[in-house]
N, C-alpha and C positions, 0 to 999 in steps of 0.2 A: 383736845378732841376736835378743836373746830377746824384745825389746820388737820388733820385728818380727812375730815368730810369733805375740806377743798381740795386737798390731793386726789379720794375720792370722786368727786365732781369730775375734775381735767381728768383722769382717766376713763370713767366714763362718758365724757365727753367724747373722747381720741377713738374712745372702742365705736360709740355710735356714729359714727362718724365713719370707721374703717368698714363697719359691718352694712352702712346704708350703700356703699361703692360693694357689695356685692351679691349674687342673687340669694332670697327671700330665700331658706333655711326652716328644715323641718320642728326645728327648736317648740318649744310649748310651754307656755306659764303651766304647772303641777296643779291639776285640779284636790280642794283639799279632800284628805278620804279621811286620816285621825286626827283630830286635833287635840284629843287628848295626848296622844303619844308625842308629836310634834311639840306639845305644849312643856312636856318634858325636858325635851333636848332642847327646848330653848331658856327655859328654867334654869336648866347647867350650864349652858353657854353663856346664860346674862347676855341675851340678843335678843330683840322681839319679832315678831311675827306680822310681816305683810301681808293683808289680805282684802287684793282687790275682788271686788263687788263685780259680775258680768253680765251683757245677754249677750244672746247669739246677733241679735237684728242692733246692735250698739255699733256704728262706725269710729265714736271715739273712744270705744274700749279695744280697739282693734291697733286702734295707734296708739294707745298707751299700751297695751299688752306689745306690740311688735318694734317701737320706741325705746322704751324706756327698758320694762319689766321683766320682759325675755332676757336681754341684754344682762341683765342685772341678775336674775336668778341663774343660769346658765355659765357665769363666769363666777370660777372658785374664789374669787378676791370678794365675793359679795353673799354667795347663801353658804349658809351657815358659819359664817365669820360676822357678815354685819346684819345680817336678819336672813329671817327664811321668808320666801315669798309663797302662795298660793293663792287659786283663783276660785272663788264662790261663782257658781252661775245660779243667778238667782231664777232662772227660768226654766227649773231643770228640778223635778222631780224627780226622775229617775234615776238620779245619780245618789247614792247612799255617801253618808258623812255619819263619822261618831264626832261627836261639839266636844268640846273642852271638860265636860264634867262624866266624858265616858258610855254619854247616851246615843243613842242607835238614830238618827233623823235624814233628812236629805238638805239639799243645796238650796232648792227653793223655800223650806219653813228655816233655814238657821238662817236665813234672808231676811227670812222677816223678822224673825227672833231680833237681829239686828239692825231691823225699821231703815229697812234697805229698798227705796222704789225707784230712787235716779242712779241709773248710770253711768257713768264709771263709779263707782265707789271705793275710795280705797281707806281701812284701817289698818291702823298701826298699834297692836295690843301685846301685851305680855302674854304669858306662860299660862294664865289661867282665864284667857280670852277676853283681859280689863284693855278699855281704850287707854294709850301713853299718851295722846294725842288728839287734836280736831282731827274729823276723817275728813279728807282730799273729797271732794263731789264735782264733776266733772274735770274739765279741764282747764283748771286757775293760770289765769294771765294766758290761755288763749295757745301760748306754742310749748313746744316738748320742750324746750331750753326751760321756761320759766317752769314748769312742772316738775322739771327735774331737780330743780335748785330749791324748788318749796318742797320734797320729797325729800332731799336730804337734810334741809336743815330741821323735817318733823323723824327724822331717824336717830338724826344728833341727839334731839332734846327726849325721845325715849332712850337713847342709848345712856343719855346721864340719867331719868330715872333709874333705870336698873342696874348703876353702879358699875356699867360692863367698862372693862378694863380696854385703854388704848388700843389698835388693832396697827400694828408693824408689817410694815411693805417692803 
């Protein structure tokens, strides 16, 4: 698995890399709407479930969302093979969310549900909305390289909780 996640890494390394030499792309981290349903297909996948934490007025969720996360949900080597990605905006009533147990809420109370006040926040949870993982709070060690590499090696270590089977390139 571990030589996975490095293969992993240098690819998306190569890809962020190709994709910052060219113009800024209407791409969009998936605001979450089911996460019951979602919780499902990730239950059968044996994959967990990314889910960064956002506001609107967060400049380092902006580069983590257009860094890393975009990059990563967006390219089929990555959602729904090694996790599914989506993004909570904790500042954001208005936007409706069903949570993991089926229930009817919005973006801002399942924020706090998961005692969410600094930004960027990212979890790393199973099928049934359990943390695999520490969540990610800000931006650890400062640049998108070291985030990147503390993101995958916390994908690794949920990936071996839930038993998911090697992922072939």
């Amino acid at each position: 698995m571990l030589h996975i996640l490095t293969l992993l890494l240098t690819l998306f390394s190569v890809d962020v890399l190709a994709q910052s030499a060219q113009p800024v792309h209407a791409a969009q981290l998936l605001p979450a709407a089911n996460l019951q349903q979602l919780g499902q297909q990730a239950t059968r996948n044996k994959i967990p479930i990314v889910l960064m934490f956002s506001a609107d007025w967060c400049e380092f969720c902006d580069i983590l969302k257009n860094e890393v996360l975009v990059p990563m949900s967006t390219n089929p080597e990555y959602e729904g093979r090694i996790a599914y990605f989506r993004i909570i905006h904790i500042d954001r009533a208005d936007l409706p969310l069903v949570d993991f147990r089926g229930r009817a809420t919005n973006h801002q109370a399942f924020a706090e549900r998961f005692d969410v006040d600094l930004t960027p926040t990212v979890w790393i949870v199973d099928g049934q909305g359990r943390a695999l993982t520490e969540p990610l709070i800000g931006l650890p060690g400062g640049t998108v390289e070291t985030y990147s590499e503390t993101l995958f090696a916390r994908l690794e270590t949920a990936l071996n909780k839930l038993g998911a089977a090697p992922v072939n390139f």
